[in-house]
Residue, then its C-alpha position, 0 to 999 in steps of 0.5 A: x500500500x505504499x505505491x498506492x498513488x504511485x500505482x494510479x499514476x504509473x510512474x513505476x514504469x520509469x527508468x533512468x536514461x537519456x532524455x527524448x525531446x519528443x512531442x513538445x507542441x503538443x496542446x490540450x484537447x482532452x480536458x478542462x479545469x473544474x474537472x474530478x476523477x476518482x480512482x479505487x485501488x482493489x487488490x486481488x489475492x485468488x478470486x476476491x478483490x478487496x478495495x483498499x484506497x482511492x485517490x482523486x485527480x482534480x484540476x482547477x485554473x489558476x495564475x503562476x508564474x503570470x501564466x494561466x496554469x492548470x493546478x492538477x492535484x491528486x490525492x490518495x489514501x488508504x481506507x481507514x480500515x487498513x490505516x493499522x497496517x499501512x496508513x497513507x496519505x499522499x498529495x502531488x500537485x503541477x502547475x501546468x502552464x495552459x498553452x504548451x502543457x509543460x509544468x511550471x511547478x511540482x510539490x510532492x508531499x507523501x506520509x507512507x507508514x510514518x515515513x514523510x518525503x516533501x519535495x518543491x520543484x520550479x521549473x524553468x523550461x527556458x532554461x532547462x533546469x528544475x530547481x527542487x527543494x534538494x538543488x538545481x538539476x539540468x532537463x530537457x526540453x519539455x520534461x514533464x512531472x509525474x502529474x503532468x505526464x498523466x494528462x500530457x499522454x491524455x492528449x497524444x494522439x493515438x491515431x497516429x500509431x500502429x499496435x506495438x508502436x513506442x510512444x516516449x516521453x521525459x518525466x523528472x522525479x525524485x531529480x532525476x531525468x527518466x525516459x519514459x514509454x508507452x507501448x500502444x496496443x491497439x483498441x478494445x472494450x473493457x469491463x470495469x466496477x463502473x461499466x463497460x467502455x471502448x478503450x485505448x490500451x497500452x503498456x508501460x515497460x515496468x523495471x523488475x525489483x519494484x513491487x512490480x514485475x518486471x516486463x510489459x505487464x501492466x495494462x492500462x485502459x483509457x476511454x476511446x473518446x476525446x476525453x481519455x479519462x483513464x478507466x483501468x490498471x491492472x497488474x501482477x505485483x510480487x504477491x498477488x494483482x492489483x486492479x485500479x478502476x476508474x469509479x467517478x468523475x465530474x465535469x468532463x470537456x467532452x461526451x462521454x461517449x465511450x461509456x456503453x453501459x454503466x454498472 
């Protein structure tokens, strides 16, 4: 239950290589501020599925910077009911400027059993330097954060890509500079706790020696509409699966037309 948020997110797929300078015009068609998704974190041992926690991704407009960003926050928890074994409590938060989808700021403040890490970045993409709690740190250009990257691979365009193509991206965390990937698999419907879906699946490459296994075995659902509202996680871990769905949300920018029929 410590990677709860971590799971959400899927930045365990991470490993530390050169950069890519890829897609940095890329601008956003997927979401808007005022909107809310709530995700529950189910963990599977045999046949049953038991919830554990949930975390809520939001995003409201504000000014940083003189810039109009999106401030994304996203929070996650363990139920209090698993408080006792592994209480967390975990807050990332980006400011993503609006007209280019790059971060300007990233605050990550996590309590994990007792254990507490708080870092504040600033970043300067002109510059390409992020500036955290621990020092500055050279980037490349269009480096994004572990929020960000959520709602920039929102906007990519998967019609672009064949099944089994890569799709990367770079992503700062914990100072360093990770390459990111994502392997698109192609479309398909999905069954989730709040219904069934078209989707848009694809793979992260997850480094063995995580709570993960190591390979392309994590899949990942997003809605085959303009909003991509991820859907489902699924994943083995080093004991038993985890399943993450997608069990709310709130003021979408699009139809949720993917949606065929809900639970």
């Amino acid at each position: 239950m410590r990677y709860l948020l971590l799971i959400v997110l899927v930045i365990t797929c991470i490993q530390p290589v050169e950069a890519q300078n890829d897609f940095c015009s890329i601008r956003n068609s997927s979401f808007n501020a005022g909107e809310t998704i709530t995700f529950k974190v189910y963990y599977n041992l045999g046949k049953m599925y038991v919830g554990a926690g949930e975390a809520i991704f939001t995003s409201v407009l504000e000014r940083f910077a003189n810039r109009d960003v999106y401030h994304v926050t996203g929070d996650g928890k363990t139920y209090r009911a698993y408080d006792w074994i592994f209480k967390v409590r975990d807050k990332y938060e980006s400011f993503i400027d609006t007209a280019t989808l790059q971060p300007l700021k990233f605050l990550r403040n996590v309590n994990e059993g007792g254990y507490k890490i708080y870092n504040n970045v600033v970043f300067n993409q002109a510059g390409h330097q992020a500036i955290s709690t621990n020092g500055t740190f050279t980037v490349p250009p269009c480096v994004q954060d572990v929020i960000s990257a959520i709602y920039y691979a929102r906007n990519i365009d998967f019609s672009k890509y064949n099944a089994g193509d890569k799709i990367p991206f770079a992503m700062f965390l914990d100072d360093q500079v990770y390459n990111i990937y994502i392997r698109y698999m192609g479309k398909e419907e999905v069954d989730t706790k709040f219904g069934k879906f078209r989707a848009i699946k694809f793979k992260p490459l997850l480094i063995k020696g995580t709570i993960f296994e190591g390979g392309e075995k994590m899949s990942v659902w997003v809605s085959d509409d303009a909003n991509k509202v991820p859907l489902r996680i699924e994943s083995p871990i080093s004991v038993g699966n985890i399943v993450v769905d997608m069990i709310n949300y709130g003021h979408l920018r699009h139809p949720f037309t993917s949606l065929l029929s809900k639970k």
